[in-house]
N, CA, C and O atoms as CSV, one atom per row, in Angstrom:
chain,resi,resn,atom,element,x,y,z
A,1,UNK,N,N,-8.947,-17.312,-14.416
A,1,UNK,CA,C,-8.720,-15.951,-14.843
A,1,UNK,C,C,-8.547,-15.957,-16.356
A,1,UNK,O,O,-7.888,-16.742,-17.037
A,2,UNK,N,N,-9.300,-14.885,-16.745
A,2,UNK,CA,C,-8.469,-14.750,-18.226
A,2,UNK,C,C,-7.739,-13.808,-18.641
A,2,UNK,O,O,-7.536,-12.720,-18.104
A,3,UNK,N,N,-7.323,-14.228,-19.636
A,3,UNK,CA,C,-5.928,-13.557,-20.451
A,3,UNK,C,C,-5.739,-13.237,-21.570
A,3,UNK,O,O,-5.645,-14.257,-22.253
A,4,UNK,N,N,-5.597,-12.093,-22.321
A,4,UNK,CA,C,-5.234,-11.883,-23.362
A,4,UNK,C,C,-3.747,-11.877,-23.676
A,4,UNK,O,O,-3.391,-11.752,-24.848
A,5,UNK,N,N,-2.794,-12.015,-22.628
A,5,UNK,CA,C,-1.255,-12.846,-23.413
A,5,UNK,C,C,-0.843,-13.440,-21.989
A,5,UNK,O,O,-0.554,-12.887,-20.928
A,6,UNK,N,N,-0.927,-14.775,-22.372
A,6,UNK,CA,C,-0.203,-16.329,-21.206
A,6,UNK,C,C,1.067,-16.151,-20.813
A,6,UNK,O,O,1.394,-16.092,-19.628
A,7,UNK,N,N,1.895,-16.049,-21.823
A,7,UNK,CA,C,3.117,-15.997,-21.498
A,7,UNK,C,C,3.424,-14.703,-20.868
A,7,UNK,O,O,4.639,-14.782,-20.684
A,8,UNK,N,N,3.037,-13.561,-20.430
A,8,UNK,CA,C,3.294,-12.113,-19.572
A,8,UNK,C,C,2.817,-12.723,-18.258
A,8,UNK,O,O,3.482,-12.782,-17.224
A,9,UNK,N,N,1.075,-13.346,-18.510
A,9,UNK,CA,C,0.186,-13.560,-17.175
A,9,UNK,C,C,1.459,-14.432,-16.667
A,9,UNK,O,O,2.194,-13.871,-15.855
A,10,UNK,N,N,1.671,-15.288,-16.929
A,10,UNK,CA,C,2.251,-16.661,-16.414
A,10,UNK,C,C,3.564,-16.223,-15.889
A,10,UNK,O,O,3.733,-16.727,-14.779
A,11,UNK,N,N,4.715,-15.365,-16.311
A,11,UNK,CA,C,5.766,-14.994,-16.024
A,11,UNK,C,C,5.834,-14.023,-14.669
A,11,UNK,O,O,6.797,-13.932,-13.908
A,12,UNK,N,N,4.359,-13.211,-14.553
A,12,UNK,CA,C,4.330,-12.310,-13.834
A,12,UNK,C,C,4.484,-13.534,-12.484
A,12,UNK,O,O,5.431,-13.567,-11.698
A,13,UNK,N,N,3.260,-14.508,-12.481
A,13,UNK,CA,C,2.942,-15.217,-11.453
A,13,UNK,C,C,3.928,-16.522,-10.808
A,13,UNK,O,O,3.992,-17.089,-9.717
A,14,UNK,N,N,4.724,-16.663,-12.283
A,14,UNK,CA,C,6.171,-17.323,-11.292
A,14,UNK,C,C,6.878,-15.942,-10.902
A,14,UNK,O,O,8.050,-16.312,-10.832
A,15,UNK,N,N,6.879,-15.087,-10.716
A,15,UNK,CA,C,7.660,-13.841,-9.712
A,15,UNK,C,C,7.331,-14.116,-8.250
A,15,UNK,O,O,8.007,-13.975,-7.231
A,16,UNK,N,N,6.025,-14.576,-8.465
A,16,UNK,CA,C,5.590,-15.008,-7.156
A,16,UNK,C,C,5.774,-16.124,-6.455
A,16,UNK,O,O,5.344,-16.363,-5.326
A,17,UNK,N,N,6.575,-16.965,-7.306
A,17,UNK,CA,C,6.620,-18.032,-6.728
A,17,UNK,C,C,5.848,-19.545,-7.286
A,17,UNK,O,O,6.217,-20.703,-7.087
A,18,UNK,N,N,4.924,-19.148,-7.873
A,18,UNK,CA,C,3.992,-20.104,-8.513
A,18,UNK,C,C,5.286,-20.956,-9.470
A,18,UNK,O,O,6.043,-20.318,-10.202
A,19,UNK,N,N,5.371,-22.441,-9.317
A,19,UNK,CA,C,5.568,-23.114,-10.223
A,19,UNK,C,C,4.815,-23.588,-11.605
A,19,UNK,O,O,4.192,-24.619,-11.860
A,20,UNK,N,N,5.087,-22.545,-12.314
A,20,UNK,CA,C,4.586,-23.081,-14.043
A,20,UNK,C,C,5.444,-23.534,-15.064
A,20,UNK,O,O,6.084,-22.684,-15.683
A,21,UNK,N,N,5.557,-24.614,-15.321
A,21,UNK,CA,C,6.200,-25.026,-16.662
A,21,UNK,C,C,6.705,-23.977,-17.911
A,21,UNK,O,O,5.712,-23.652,-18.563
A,22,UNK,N,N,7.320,-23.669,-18.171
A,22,UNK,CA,C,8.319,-22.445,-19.645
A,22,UNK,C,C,6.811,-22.971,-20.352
A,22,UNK,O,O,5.759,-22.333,-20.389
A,23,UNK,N,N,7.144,-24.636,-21.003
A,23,UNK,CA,C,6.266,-24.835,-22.373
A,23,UNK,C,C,4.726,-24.671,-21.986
A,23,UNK,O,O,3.945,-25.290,-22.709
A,24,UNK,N,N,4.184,-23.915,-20.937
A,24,UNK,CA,C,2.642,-23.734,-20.567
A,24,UNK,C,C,2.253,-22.310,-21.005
A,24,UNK,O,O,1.080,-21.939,-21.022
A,25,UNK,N,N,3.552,-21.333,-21.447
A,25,UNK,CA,C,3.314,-20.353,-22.325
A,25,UNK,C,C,2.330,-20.478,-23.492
A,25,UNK,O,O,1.398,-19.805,-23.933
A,26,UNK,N,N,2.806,-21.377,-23.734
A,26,UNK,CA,C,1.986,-21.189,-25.636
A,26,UNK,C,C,0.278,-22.111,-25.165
A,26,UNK,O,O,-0.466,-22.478,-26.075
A,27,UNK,N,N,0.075,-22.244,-24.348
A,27,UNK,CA,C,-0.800,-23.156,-23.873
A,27,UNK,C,C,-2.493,-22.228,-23.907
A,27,UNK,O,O,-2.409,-21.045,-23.579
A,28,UNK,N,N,-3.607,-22.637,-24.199
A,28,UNK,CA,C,-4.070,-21.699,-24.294
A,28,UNK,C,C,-5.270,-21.876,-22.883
A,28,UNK,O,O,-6.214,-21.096,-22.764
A,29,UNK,N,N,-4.997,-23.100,-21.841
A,29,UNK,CA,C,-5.407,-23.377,-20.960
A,29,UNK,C,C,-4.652,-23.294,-19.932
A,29,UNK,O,O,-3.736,-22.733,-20.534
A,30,UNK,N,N,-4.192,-23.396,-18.690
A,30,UNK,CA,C,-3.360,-23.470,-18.121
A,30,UNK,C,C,-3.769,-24.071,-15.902
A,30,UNK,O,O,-4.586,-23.599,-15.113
A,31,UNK,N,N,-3.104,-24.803,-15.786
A,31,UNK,CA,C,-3.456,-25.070,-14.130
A,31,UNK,C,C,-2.315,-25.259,-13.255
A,31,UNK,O,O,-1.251,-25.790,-13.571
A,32,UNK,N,N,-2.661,-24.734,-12.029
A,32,UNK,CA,C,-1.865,-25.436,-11.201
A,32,UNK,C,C,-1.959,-25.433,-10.040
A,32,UNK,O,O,-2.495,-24.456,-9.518
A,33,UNK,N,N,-1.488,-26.490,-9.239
A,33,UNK,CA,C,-1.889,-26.331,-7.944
A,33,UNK,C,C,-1.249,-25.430,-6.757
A,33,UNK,O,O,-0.081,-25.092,-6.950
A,34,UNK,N,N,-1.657,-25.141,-5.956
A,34,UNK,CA,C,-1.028,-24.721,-4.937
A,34,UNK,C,C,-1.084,-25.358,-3.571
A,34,UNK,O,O,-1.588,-26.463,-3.369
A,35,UNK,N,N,-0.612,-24.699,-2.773
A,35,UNK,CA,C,-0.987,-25.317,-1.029
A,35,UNK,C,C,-2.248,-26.007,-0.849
A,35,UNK,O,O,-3.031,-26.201,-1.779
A,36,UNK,N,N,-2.388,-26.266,-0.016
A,36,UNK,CA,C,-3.481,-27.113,0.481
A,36,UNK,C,C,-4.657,-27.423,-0.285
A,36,UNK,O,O,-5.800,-27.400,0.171
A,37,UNK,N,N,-4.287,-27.763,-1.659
A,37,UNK,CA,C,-4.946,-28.264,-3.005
A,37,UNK,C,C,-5.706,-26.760,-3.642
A,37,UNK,O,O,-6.715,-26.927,-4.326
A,38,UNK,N,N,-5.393,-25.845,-3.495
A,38,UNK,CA,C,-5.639,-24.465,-4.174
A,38,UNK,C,C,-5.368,-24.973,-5.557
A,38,UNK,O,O,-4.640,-25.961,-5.652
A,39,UNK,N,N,-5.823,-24.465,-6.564
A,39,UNK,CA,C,-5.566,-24.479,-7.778
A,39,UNK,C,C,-6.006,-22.947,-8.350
A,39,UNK,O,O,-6.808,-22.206,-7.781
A,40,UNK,N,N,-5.177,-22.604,-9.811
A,40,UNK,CA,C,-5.151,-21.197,-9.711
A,40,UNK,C,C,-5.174,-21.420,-11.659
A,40,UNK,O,O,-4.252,-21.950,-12.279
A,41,UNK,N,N,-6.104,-21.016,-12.123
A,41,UNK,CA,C,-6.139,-21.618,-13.649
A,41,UNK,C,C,-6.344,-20.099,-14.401
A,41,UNK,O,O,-6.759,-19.027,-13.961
A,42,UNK,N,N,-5.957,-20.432,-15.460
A,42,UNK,CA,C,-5.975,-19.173,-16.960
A,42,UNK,C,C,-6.221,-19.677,-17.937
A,42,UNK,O,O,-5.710,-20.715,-18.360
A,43,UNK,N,N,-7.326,-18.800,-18.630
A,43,UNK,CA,C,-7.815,-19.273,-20.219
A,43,UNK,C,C,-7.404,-17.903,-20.578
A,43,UNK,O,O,-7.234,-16.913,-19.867
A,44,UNK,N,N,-7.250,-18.130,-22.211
A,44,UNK,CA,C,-6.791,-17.417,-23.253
A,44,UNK,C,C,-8.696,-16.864,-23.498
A,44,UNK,O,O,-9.712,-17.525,-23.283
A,45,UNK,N,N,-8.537,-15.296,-24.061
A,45,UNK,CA,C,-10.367,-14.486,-24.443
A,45,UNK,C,C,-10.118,-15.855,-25.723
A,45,UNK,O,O,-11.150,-16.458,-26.015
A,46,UNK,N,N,-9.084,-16.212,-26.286
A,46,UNK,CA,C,-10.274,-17.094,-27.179
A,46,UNK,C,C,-10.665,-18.524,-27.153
A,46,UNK,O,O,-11.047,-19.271,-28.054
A,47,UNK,N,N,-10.451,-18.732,-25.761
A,47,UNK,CA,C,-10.667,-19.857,-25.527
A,47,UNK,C,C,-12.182,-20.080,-24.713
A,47,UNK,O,O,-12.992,-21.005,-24.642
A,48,UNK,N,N,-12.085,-18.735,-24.164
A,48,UNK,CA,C,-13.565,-17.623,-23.486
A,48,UNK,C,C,-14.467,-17.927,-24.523
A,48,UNK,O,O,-15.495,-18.605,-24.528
A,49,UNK,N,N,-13.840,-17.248,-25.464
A,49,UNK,CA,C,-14.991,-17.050,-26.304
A,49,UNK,C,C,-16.038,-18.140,-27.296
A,49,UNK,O,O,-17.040,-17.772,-27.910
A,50,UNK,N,N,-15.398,-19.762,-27.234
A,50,UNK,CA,C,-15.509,-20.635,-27.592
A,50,UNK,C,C,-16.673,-21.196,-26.599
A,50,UNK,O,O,-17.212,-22.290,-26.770
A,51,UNK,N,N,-17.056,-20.111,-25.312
A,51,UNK,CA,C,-17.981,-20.676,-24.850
A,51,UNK,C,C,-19.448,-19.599,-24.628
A,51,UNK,O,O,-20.655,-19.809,-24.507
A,52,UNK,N,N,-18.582,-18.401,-24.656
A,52,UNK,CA,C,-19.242,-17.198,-24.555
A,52,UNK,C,C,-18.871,-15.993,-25.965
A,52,UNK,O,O,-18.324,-14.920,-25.707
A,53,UNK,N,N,-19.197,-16.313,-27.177
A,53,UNK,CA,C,-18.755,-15.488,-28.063
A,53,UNK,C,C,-18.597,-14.413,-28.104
A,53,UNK,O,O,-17.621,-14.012,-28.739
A,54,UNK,N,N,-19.538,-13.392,-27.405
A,54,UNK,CA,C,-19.507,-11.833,-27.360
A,54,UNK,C,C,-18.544,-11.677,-26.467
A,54,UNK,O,O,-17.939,-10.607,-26.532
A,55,UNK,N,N,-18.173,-12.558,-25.515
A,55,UNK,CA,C,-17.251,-11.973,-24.291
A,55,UNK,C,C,-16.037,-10.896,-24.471
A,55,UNK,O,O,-15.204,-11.076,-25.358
A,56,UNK,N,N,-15.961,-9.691,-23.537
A,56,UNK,CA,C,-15.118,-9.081,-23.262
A,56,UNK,C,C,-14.597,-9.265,-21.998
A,56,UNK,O,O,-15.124,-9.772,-21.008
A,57,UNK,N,N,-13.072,-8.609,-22.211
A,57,UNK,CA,C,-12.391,-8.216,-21.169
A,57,UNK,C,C,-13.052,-7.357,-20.126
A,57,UNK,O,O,-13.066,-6.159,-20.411
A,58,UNK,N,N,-13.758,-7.793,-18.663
A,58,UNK,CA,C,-13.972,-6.590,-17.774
A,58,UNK,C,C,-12.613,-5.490,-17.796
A,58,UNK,O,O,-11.519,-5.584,-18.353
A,59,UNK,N,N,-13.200,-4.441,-16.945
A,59,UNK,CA,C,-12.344,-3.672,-16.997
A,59,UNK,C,C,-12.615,-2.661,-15.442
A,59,UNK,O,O,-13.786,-2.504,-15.096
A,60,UNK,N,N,-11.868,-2.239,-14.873
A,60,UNK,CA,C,-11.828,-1.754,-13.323
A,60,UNK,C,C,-11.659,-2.829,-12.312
A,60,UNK,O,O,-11.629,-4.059,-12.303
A,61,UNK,N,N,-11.536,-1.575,-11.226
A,61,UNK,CA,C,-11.123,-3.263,-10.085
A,61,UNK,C,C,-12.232,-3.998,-9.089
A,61,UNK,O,O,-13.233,-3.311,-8.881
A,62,UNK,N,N,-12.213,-4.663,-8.759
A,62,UNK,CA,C,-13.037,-5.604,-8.585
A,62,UNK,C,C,-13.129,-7.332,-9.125
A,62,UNK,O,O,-13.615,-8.276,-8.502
A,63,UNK,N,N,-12.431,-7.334,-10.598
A,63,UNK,CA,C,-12.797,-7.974,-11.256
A,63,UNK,C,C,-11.921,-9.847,-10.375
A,63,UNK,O,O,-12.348,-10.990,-10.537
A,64,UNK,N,N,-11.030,-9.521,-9.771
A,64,UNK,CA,C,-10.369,-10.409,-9.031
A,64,UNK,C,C,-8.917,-9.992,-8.240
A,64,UNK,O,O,-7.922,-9.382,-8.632
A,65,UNK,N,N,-9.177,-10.438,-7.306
A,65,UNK,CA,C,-7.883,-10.083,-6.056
A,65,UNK,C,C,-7.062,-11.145,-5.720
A,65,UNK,O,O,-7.575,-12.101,-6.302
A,66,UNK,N,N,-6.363,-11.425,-5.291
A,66,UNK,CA,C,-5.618,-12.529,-5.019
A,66,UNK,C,C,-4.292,-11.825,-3.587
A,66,UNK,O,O,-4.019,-10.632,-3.452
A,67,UNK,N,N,-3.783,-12.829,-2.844
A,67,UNK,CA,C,-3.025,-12.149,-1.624
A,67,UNK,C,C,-2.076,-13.125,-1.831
A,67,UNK,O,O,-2.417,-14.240,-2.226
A,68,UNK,N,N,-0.431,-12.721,-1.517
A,68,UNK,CA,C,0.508,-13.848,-1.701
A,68,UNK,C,C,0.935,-13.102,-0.818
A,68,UNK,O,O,1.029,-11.876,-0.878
A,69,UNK,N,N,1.463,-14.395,0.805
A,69,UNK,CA,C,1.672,-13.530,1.946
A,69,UNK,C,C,3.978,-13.771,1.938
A,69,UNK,O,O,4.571,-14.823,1.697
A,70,UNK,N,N,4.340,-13.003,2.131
A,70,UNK,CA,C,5.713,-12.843,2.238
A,70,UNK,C,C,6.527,-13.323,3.487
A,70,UNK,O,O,6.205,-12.849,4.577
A,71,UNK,N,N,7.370,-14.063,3.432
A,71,UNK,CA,C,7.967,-14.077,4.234
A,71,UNK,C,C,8.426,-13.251,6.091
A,71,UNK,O,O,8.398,-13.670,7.248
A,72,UNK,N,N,8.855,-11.758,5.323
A,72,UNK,CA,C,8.668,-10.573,6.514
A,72,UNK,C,C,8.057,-9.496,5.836
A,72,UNK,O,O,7.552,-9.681,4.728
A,73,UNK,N,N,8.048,-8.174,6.490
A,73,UNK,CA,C,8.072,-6.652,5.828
A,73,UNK,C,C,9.145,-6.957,4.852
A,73,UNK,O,O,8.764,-7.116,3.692
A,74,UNK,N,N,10.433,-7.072,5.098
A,74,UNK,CA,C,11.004,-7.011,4.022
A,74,UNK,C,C,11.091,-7.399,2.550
A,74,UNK,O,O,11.543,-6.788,1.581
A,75,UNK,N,N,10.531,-8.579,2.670
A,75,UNK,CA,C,10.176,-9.506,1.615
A,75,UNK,C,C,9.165,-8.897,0.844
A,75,UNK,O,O,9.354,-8.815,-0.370
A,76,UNK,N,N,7.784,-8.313,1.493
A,76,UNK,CA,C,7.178,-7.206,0.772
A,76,UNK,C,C,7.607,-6.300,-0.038
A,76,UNK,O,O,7.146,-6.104,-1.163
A,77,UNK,N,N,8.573,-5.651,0.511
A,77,UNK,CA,C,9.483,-4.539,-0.011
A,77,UNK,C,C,9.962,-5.310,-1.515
A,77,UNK,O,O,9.609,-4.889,-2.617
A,78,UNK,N,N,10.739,-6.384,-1.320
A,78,UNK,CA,C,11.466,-7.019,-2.153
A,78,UNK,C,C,10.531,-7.266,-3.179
A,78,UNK,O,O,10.553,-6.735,-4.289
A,79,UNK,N,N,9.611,-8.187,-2.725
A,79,UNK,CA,C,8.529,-8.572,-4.029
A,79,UNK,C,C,8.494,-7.578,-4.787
A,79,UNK,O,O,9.034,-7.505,-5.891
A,80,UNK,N,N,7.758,-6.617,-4.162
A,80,UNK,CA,C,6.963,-5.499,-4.541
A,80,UNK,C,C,8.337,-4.752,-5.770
A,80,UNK,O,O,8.302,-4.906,-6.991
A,81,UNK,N,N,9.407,-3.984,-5.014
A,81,UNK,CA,C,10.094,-3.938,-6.332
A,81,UNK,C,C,10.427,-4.601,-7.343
A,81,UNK,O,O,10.473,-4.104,-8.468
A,82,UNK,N,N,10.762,-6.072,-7.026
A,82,UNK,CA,C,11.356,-6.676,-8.092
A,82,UNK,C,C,10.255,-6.859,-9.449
A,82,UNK,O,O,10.678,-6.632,-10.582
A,83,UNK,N,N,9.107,-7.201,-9.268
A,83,UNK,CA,C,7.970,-6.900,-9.794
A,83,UNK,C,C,7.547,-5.242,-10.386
A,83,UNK,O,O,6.653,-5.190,-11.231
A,84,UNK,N,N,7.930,-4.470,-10.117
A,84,UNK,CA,C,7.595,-2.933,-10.391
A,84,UNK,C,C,8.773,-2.869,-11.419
A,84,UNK,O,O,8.700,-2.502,-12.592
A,85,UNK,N,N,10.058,-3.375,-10.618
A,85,UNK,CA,C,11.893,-2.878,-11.779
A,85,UNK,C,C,11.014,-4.023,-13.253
A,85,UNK,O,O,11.349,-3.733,-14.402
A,86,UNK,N,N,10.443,-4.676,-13.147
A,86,UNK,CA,C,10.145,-5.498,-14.014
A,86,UNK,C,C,9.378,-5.319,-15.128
A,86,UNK,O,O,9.259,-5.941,-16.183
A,87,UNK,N,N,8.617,-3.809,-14.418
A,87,UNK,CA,C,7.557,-3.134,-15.654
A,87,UNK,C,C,6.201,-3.720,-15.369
A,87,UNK,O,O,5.225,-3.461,-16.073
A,88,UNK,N,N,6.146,-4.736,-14.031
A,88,UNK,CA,C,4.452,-4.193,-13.671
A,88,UNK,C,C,3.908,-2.874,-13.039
A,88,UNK,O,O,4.713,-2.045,-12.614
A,89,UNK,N,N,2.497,-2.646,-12.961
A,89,UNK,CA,C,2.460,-1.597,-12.468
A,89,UNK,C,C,2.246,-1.642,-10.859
A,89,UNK,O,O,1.217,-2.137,-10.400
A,90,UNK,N,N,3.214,-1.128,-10.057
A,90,UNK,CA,C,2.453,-1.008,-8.467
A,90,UNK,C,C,1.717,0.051,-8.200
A,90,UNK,O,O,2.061,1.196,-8.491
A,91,UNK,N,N,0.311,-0.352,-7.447
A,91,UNK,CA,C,-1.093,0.157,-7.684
A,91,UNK,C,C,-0.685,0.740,-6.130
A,91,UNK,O,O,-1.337,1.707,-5.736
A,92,UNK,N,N,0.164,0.291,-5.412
A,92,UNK,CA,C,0.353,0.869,-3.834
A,92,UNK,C,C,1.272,-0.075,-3.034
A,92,UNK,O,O,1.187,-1.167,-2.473
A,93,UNK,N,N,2.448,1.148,-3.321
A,93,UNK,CA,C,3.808,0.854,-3.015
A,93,UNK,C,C,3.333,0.652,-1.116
A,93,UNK,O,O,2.374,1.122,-0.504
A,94,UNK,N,N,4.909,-0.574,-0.460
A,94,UNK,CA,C,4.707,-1.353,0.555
A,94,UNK,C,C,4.201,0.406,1.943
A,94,UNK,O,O,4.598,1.570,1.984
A,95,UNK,N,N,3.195,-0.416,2.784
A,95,UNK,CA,C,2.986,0.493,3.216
A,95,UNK,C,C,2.555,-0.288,4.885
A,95,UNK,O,O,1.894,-1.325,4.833
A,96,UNK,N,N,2.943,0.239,6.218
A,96,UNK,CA,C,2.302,-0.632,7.405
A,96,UNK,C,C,0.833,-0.031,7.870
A,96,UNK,O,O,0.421,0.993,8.414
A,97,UNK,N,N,0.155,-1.539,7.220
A,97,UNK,CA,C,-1.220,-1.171,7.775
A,97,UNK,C,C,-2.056,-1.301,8.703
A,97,UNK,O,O,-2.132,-2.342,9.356
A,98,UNK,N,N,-2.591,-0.570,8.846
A,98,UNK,CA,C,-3.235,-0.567,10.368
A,98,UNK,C,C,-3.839,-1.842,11.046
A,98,UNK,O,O,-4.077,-1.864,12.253
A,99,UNK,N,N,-3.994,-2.528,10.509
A,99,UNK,CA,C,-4.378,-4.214,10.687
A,99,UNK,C,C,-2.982,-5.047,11.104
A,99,UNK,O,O,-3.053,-6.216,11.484
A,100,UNK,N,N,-1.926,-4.455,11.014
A,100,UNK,CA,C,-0.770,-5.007,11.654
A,100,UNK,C,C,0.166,-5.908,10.843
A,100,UNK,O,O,0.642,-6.943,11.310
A,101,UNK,N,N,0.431,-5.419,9.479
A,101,UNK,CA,C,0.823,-6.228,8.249
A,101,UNK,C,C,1.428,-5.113,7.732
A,101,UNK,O,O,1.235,-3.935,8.031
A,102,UNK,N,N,2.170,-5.584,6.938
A,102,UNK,CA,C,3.117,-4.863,5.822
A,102,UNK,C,C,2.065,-5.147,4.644
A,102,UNK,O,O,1.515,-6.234,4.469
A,103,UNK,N,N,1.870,-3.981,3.855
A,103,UNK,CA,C,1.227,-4.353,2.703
A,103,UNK,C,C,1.486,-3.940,1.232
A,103,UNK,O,O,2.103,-2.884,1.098
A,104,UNK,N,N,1.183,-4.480,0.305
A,104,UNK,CA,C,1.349,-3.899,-1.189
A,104,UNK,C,C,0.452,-4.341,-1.916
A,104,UNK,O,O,-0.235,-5.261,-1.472
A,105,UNK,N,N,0.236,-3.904,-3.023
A,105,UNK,CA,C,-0.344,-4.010,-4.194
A,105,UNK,C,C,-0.090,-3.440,-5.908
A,105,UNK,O,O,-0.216,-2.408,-6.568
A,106,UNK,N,N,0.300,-4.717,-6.060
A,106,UNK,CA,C,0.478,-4.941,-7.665
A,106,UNK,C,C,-0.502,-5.095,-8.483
A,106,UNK,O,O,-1.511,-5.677,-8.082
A,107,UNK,N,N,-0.418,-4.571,-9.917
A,107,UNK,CA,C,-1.371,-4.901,-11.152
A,107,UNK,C,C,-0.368,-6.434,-11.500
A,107,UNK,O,O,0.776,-6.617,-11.083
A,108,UNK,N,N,-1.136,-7.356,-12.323
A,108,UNK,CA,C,-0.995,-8.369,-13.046
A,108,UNK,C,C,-0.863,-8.200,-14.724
A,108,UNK,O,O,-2.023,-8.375,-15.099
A,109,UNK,N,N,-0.585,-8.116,-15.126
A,109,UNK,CA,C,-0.964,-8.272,-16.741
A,109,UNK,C,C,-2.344,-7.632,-17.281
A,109,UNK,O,O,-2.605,-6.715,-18.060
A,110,UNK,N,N,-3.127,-8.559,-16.490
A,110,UNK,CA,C,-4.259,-8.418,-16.838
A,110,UNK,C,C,-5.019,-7.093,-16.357
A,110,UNK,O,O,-6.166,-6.859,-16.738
A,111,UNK,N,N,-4.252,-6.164,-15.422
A,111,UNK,CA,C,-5.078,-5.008,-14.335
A,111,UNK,C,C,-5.315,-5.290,-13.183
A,111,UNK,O,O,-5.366,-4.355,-12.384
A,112,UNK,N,N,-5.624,-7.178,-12.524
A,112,UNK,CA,C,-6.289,-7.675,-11.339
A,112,UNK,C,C,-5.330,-7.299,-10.052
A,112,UNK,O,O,-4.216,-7.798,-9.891
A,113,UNK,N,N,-5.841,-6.488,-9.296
A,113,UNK,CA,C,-4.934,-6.409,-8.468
A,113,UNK,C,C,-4.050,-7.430,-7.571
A,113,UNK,O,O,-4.659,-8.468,-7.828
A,114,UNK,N,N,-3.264,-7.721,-6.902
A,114,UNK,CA,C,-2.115,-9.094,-6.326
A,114,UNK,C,C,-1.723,-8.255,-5.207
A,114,UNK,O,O,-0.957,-7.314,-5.417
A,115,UNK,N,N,-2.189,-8.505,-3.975
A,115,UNK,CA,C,-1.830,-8.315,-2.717
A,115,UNK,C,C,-0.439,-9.167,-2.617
A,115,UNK,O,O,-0.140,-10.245,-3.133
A,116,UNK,N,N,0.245,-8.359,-1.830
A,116,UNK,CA,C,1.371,-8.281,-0.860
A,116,UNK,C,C,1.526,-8.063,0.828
A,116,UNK,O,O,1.822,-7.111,1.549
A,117,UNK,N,N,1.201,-9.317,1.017
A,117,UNK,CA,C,1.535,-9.092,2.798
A,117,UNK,C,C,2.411,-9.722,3.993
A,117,UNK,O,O,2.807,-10.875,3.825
A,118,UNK,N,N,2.705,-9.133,5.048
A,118,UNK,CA,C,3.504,-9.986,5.996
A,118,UNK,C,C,3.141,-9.450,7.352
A,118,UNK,O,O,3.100,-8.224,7.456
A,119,UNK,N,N,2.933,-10.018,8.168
A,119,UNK,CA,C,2.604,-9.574,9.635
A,119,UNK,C,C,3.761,-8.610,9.893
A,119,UNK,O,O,4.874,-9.104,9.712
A,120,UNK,N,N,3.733,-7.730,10.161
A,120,UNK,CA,C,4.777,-6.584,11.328
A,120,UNK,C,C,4.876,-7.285,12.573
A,120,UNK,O,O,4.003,-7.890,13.195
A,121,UNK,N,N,6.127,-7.096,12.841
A,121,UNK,CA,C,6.729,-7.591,14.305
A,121,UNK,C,C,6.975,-9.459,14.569
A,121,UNK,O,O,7.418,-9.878,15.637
């Protein structure tokens, strides 16, 4: 993913749980792994651009989704505010969806939307 400021992207995504290092702020690359060897990486636009010069920031959604599943419904709830009291934007406060999940959706830093889910019942 990219980023025009690391240290917001990166802070948002330990909310979630992601283990990132403090000193990977100033970093203008960034990795890490997750579960079952997932890895989840961020470049800085000018680190983009060192490969693609004209590059811009897309813009609308589509551009990348991501799902971080919660504990219960409640935990949804929880994420979802503690992340919103925090000054991200929630794109769609927790809601039970017809697929049989608690759901939400957060903006990132960047605009990319960040699913929120937990099975109901």
């Amino acid at each position: 993913m990219v980023t025009a400021d690391m240290a917001a992207t990166l802070a948002f995504y330990r909310r979630l749980g992601l283990d990132i290092p403090a000193e990977a702020d100033g970093e203008q690359h960034v990795e890490v792994a997750g579960p079952g060897g997932v890895r989840l990486g961020w470049d800085t636009v000018e680190v983009i651009r060192t490969m693609y010069p004209d590059y811009r920031m897309p813009t609308g959604e589509g551009r990348v989704s991501l799902a971080f599943r919660c504990a219960d419904a409640a935990d949804v709830d929880r994420v979802y505010r503690e992340l919103t009291e925090a000054g991200h934007h929630g794109e769609k406060a927790p809601w039970d969806a017809f697929w049989g999940q608690r759901y939400a959706v957060v903006l990132d830093p960047e605009g990319n939307g960040i699913d929120l889910f937990a099975p109901l019942g």
